[in-house]
C-alpha positions as CSV (number, residue, x, y, z in Angstrom):
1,X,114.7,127.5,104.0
2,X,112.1,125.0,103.4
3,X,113.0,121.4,103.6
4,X,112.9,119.2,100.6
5,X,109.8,117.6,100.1
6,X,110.4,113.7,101.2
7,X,109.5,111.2,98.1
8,X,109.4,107.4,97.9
9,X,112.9,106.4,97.8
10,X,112.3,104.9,94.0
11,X,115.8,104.1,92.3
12,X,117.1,106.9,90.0
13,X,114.1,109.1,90.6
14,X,116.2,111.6,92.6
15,X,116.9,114.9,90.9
16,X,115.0,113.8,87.5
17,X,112.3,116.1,87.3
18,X,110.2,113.9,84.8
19,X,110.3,111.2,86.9
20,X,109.8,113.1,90.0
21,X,106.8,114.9,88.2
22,X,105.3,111.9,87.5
23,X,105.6,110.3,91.3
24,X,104.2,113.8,92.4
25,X,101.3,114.3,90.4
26,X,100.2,110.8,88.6
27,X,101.9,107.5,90.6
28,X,99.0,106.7,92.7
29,X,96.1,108.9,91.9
30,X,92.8,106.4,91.4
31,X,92.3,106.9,88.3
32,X,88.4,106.0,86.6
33,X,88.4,106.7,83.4
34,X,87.9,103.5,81.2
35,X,90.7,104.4,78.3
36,X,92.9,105.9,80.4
37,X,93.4,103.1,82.6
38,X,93.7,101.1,79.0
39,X,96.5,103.4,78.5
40,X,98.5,102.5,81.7
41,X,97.5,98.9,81.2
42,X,99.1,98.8,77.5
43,X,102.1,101.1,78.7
44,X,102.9,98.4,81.8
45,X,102.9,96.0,79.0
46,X,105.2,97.5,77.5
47,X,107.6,98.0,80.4
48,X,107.8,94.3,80.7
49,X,112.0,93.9,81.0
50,X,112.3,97.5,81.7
51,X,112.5,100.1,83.8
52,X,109.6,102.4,84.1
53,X,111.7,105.5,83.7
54,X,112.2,104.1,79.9
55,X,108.3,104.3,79.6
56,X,107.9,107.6,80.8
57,X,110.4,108.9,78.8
58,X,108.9,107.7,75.7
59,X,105.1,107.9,76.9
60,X,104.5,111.1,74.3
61,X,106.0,109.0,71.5
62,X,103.8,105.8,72.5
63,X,100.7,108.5,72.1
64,X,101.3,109.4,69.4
65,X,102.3,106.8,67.5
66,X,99.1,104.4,69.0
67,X,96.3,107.4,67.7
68,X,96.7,108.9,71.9
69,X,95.6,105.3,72.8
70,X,92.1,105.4,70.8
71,X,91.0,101.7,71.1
72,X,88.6,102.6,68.1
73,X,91.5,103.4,65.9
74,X,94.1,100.8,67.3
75,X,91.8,98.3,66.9
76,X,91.7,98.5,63.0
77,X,95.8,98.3,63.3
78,X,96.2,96.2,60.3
79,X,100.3,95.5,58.8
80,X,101.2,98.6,57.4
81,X,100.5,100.2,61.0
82,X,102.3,97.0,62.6
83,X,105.2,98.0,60.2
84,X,105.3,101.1,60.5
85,X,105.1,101.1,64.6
86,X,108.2,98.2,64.6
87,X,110.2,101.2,62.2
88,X,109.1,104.0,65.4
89,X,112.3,104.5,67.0
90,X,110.5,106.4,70.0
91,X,108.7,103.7,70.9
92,X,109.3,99.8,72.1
93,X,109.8,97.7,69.2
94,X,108.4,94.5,70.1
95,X,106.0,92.5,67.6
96,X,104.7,90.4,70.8
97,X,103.8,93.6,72.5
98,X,102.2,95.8,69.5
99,X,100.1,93.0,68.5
100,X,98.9,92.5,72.4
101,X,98.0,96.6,72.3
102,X,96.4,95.7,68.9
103,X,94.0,93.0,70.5
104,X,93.9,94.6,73.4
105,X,91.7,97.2,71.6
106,X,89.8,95.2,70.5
107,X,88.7,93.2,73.8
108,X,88.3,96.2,75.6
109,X,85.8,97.5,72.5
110,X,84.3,94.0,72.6
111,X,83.7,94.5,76.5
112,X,82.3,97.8,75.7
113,X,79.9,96.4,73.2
114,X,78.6,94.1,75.7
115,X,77.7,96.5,78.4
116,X,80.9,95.7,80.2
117,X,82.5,99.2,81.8
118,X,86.4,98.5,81.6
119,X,86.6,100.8,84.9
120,X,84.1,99.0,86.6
121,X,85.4,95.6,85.8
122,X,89.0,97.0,86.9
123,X,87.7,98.3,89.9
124,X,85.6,95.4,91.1
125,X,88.2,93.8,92.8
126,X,88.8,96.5,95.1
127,X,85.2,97.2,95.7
128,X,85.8,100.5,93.9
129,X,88.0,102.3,96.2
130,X,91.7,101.9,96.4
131,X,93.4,99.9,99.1
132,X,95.4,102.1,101.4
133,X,98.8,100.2,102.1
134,X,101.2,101.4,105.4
135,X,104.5,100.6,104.0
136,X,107.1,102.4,105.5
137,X,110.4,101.1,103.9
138,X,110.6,100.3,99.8
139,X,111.5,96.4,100.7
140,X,107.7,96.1,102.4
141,X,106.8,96.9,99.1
142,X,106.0,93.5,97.1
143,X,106.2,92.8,93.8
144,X,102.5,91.0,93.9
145,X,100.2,90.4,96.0
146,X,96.8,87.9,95.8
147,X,95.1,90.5,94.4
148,X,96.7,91.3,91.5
149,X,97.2,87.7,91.1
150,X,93.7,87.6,90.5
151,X,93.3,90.4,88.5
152,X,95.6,89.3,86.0
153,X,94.1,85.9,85.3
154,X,90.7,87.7,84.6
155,X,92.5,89.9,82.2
156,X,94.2,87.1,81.0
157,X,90.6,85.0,80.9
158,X,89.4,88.2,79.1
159,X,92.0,87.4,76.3
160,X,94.8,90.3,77.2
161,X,98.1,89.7,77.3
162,X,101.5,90.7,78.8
163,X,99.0,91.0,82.2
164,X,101.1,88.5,84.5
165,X,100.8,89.4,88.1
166,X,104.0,91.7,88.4
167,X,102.7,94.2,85.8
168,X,99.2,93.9,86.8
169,X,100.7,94.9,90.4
170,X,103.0,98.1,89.2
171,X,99.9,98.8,86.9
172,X,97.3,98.6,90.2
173,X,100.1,101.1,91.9
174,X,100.3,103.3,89.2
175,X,96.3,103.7,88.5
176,X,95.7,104.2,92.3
177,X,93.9,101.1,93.0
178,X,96.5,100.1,95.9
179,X,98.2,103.3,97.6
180,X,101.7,102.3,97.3
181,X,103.2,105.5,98.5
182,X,105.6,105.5,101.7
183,X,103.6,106.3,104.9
184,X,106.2,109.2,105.0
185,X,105.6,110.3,101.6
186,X,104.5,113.7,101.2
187,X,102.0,112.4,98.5
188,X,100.8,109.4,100.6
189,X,98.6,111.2,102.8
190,X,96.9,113.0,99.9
191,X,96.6,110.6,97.5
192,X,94.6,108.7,100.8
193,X,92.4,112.1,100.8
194,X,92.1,111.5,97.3
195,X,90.9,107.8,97.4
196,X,88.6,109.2,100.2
Protein backbone atom coordinates (compact mmCIF):
# COMPACT_ATOMS: atom_id res chain seq x y z
CA UNK A 1 0.00 0.00 0.00
CA UNK A 2 1.61 3.30 -0.80
CA UNK A 3 1.34 6.06 1.65
CA UNK A 4 -0.58 9.12 0.89
CA UNK A 5 1.29 11.71 -0.52
CA UNK A 6 2.00 14.49 2.41
CA UNK A 7 0.55 18.09 1.26
CA UNK A 8 0.73 21.56 2.90
CA UNK A 9 -1.73 21.35 5.67
CA UNK A 10 -3.88 24.31 3.79
CA UNK A 11 -7.47 24.52 5.45
CA UNK A 12 -10.26 22.63 3.59
CA UNK A 13 -7.83 21.43 0.86
CA UNK A 14 -8.06 17.80 2.13
CA UNK A 15 -10.01 15.43 -0.03
CA UNK A 16 -11.01 18.22 -2.69
CA UNK A 17 -9.43 17.19 -5.63
CA UNK A 18 -9.66 20.68 -7.43
CA UNK A 19 -8.05 22.14 -4.78
CA UNK A 20 -5.59 19.48 -4.23
CA UNK A 21 -4.90 19.60 -8.09
CA UNK A 22 -4.20 22.94 -7.98
CA UNK A 23 -1.55 22.72 -4.85
CA UNK A 24 -0.07 19.68 -6.82
CA UNK A 25 0.54 20.99 -10.08
CA UNK A 26 0.25 24.97 -10.10
CA UNK A 27 0.70 26.57 -6.29
CA UNK A 28 4.31 27.40 -6.53
CA UNK A 29 5.59 26.74 -9.94
CA UNK A 30 7.74 30.10 -11.13
CA UNK A 31 5.75 31.03 -13.51
CA UNK A 32 7.36 33.61 -16.57
CA UNK A 33 5.00 34.31 -18.74
CA UNK A 34 4.00 38.09 -18.81
CA UNK A 35 -0.09 37.51 -19.07
CA UNK A 36 -0.25 34.72 -17.23
CA UNK A 37 1.22 36.15 -14.23
CA UNK A 38 -1.42 39.20 -15.11
CA UNK A 39 -3.88 36.51 -14.70
CA UNK A 40 -2.92 35.47 -11.17
CA UNK A 41 -2.31 39.10 -10.29
CA UNK A 42 -6.14 40.05 -11.41
CA UNK A 43 -7.48 36.68 -9.92
CA UNK A 44 -5.67 37.56 -6.28
CA UNK A 45 -7.47 40.74 -6.63
CA UNK A 46 -10.21 39.27 -6.83
CA UNK A 47 -9.94 36.97 -3.84
CA UNK A 48 -9.61 40.06 -1.65
CA UNK A 49 -12.24 38.91 1.44
CA UNK A 50 -12.20 35.47 0.18
CA UNK A 51 -11.04 32.30 0.33
CA UNK A 52 -8.96 31.16 -2.55
CA UNK A 53 -10.87 27.97 -2.90
CA UNK A 54 -13.87 30.42 -4.11
CA UNK A 55 -11.40 31.64 -6.89
CA UNK A 56 -10.49 28.41 -8.08
CA UNK A 57 -13.78 27.28 -8.29
CA UNK A 58 -14.82 30.00 -10.47
CA UNK A 59 -11.40 30.53 -12.35
CA UNK A 60 -13.04 29.00 -15.81
CA UNK A 61 -15.93 31.41 -15.46
CA UNK A 62 -13.41 34.46 -14.71
CA UNK A 63 -11.72 33.24 -18.24
CA UNK A 64 -14.19 33.36 -19.88
CA UNK A 65 -16.06 36.06 -19.08
CA UNK A 66 -12.57 38.48 -19.07
CA UNK A 67 -11.75 37.31 -23.08
CA UNK A 68 -9.18 34.26 -21.15
CA UNK A 69 -7.48 37.38 -19.54
CA UNK A 70 -6.49 39.09 -23.08
CA UNK A 71 -5.23 42.59 -21.82
CA UNK A 72 -5.75 43.65 -25.51
CA UNK A 73 -9.41 42.97 -25.30
CA UNK A 74 -10.05 43.82 -21.51
CA UNK A 75 -8.55 46.90 -22.06
CA UNK A 76 -11.32 48.29 -24.41
CA UNK A 77 -13.93 47.07 -21.51
CA UNK A 78 -16.25 49.87 -21.99
CA UNK A 79 -20.12 49.84 -19.85
CA UNK A 80 -21.94 47.35 -21.60
CA UNK A 81 -18.94 44.81 -20.77
CA UNK A 82 -18.88 46.44 -17.08
CA UNK A 83 -22.67 45.63 -17.14
CA UNK A 84 -22.71 42.72 -18.44
CA UNK A 85 -19.70 41.23 -16.13
CA UNK A 86 -21.60 42.75 -12.69
CA UNK A 87 -24.89 40.42 -14.29
CA UNK A 88 -22.12 37.13 -14.53
CA UNK A 89 -23.16 35.06 -11.75
CA UNK A 90 -19.89 32.87 -12.12
CA UNK A 91 -17.79 35.34 -11.44
CA UNK A 92 -17.11 38.10 -8.39
CA UNK A 93 -19.43 40.93 -8.69
CA UNK A 94 -17.61 43.78 -7.52
CA UNK A 95 -17.52 47.17 -9.57
CA UNK A 96 -14.22 48.24 -7.50
CA UNK A 97 -12.66 45.03 -8.71
CA UNK A 98 -13.82 44.80 -12.54
CA UNK A 99 -12.84 48.26 -13.12
CA UNK A 100 -9.20 47.62 -11.39
CA UNK A 101 -8.91 44.30 -14.02
CA UNK A 102 -10.15 46.95 -16.64
CA UNK A 103 -7.17 49.39 -15.84
CA UNK A 104 -5.08 46.92 -15.09
CA UNK A 105 -5.09 46.04 -18.84
CA UNK A 106 -4.40 48.85 -19.72
CA UNK A 107 -1.11 49.64 -17.44
CA UNK A 108 0.25 46.44 -18.22
CA UNK A 109 -0.32 47.33 -22.25
CA UNK A 110 1.05 50.76 -21.47
CA UNK A 111 4.13 48.99 -19.82
CA UNK A 112 4.38 46.90 -22.81
CA UNK A 113 4.32 49.83 -25.15
CA UNK A 114 7.14 51.25 -23.40
CA UNK A 115 9.56 48.40 -23.53
CA UNK A 116 8.66 47.45 -20.03
CA UNK A 117 8.51 43.29 -19.80
CA UNK A 118 5.72 42.69 -17.06
CA UNK A 119 7.77 39.37 -16.13
CA UNK A 120 10.82 41.07 -15.93
CA UNK A 121 9.58 43.89 -13.85
CA UNK A 122 7.78 41.11 -11.54
CA UNK A 123 10.78 39.26 -11.30
CA UNK A 124 13.19 42.03 -10.51
CA UNK A 125 12.74 41.91 -7.06
CA UNK A 126 13.82 38.47 -6.65
CA UNK A 127 16.66 38.74 -9.03
CA UNK A 128 14.79 36.38 -11.30
CA UNK A 129 14.75 33.33 -9.42
CA UNK A 130 12.35 32.39 -6.65
CA UNK A 131 13.26 32.51 -3.01
CA UNK A 132 13.35 29.12 -1.46
CA UNK A 133 11.56 29.45 2.07
CA UNK A 134 12.22 26.40 4.96
CA UNK A 135 8.93 26.60 6.67
CA UNK A 136 8.13 23.59 8.28
CA UNK A 137 4.77 24.33 10.12
CA UNK A 138 1.73 26.51 8.31
CA UNK A 139 2.05 29.33 11.30
CA UNK A 140 5.91 30.09 10.04
CA UNK A 141 4.12 30.93 7.10
CA UNK A 142 3.48 34.97 7.08
CA UNK A 143 1.04 36.75 5.68
CA UNK A 144 3.80 39.42 4.18
CA UNK A 145 6.90 39.82 4.23
CA UNK A 146 9.34 43.17 3.17
CA UNK A 147 9.33 42.01 0.00
CA UNK A 148 6.09 41.95 -1.05
CA UNK A 149 5.65 45.07 0.78
CA UNK A 150 7.73 46.46 -1.75
CA UNK A 151 6.40 44.94 -4.60
CA UNK A 152 3.05 46.16 -3.98
CA UNK A 153 3.82 49.77 -3.71
CA UNK A 154 5.61 49.57 -7.25
CA UNK A 155 2.47 48.07 -8.47
CA UNK A 156 0.61 50.44 -6.73
CA UNK A 157 3.22 53.41 -8.05
CA UNK A 158 2.54 51.69 -11.47
CA UNK A 159 -1.29 52.62 -11.07
CA UNK A 160 -2.76 48.97 -10.14
CA UNK A 161 -4.92 48.32 -7.65
CA UNK A 162 -6.24 45.85 -5.08
CA UNK A 163 -2.13 45.10 -4.87
CA UNK A 164 -1.76 45.74 -0.96
CA UNK A 165 0.99 43.64 0.55
CA UNK A 166 -1.22 40.54 1.64
CA UNK A 167 -2.33 39.76 -1.93
CA UNK A 168 0.87 40.73 -3.48
CA UNK A 169 2.30 37.96 -0.97
CA UNK A 170 -0.40 34.92 -1.76
CA UNK A 171 0.08 36.21 -5.34
CA UNK A 172 4.27 35.88 -5.06
CA UNK A 173 3.34 32.19 -3.54
CA UNK A 174 1.08 31.23 -6.01
CA UNK A 175 3.38 32.44 -9.23
CA UNK A 176 6.46 30.73 -7.58
CA UNK A 177 8.44 33.70 -6.85
CA UNK A 178 8.74 32.61 -2.97
CA UNK A 179 8.56 28.65 -2.48
CA UNK A 180 5.98 28.62 0.10
CA UNK A 181 5.65 24.87 0.21
CA UNK A 182 6.21 22.87 3.53
CA UNK A 183 9.85 21.53 3.77
CA UNK A 184 7.93 18.17 4.10
CA UNK A 185 5.86 18.78 1.22
CA UNK A 186 6.04 16.25 -1.42
CA UNK A 187 5.96 19.24 -3.98
CA UNK A 188 8.50 21.43 -2.12
CA UNK A 189 11.46 19.69 -3.06
CA UNK A 190 10.45 19.85 -6.77
CA UNK A 191 9.12 22.87 -7.18
CA UNK A 192 12.99 23.91 -5.61
CA UNK A 193 14.26 21.62 -8.71
CA UNK A 194 12.03 23.60 -10.66
CA UNK A 195 13.26 27.10 -9.56
CA UNK A 196 16.75 25.52 -10.09
Amino acid sequence: MTAPLQRCGWRGMAGDPLYEAYHDTEWGVPEYDSRALWEKLVLDGFQAGLAWITILRKREAFRAAFDNFDPELVARYGEADRARLMADAGIIRSNAKIDAAINGAKIYLAMRDRGEDFSEFCWSFTGGKPIQNGFSEIGQVPAQTPLAVEVAKALKAKGFKFTGPVIVYAWMQAVGMVNDHMTWCFRHDHVKELAA
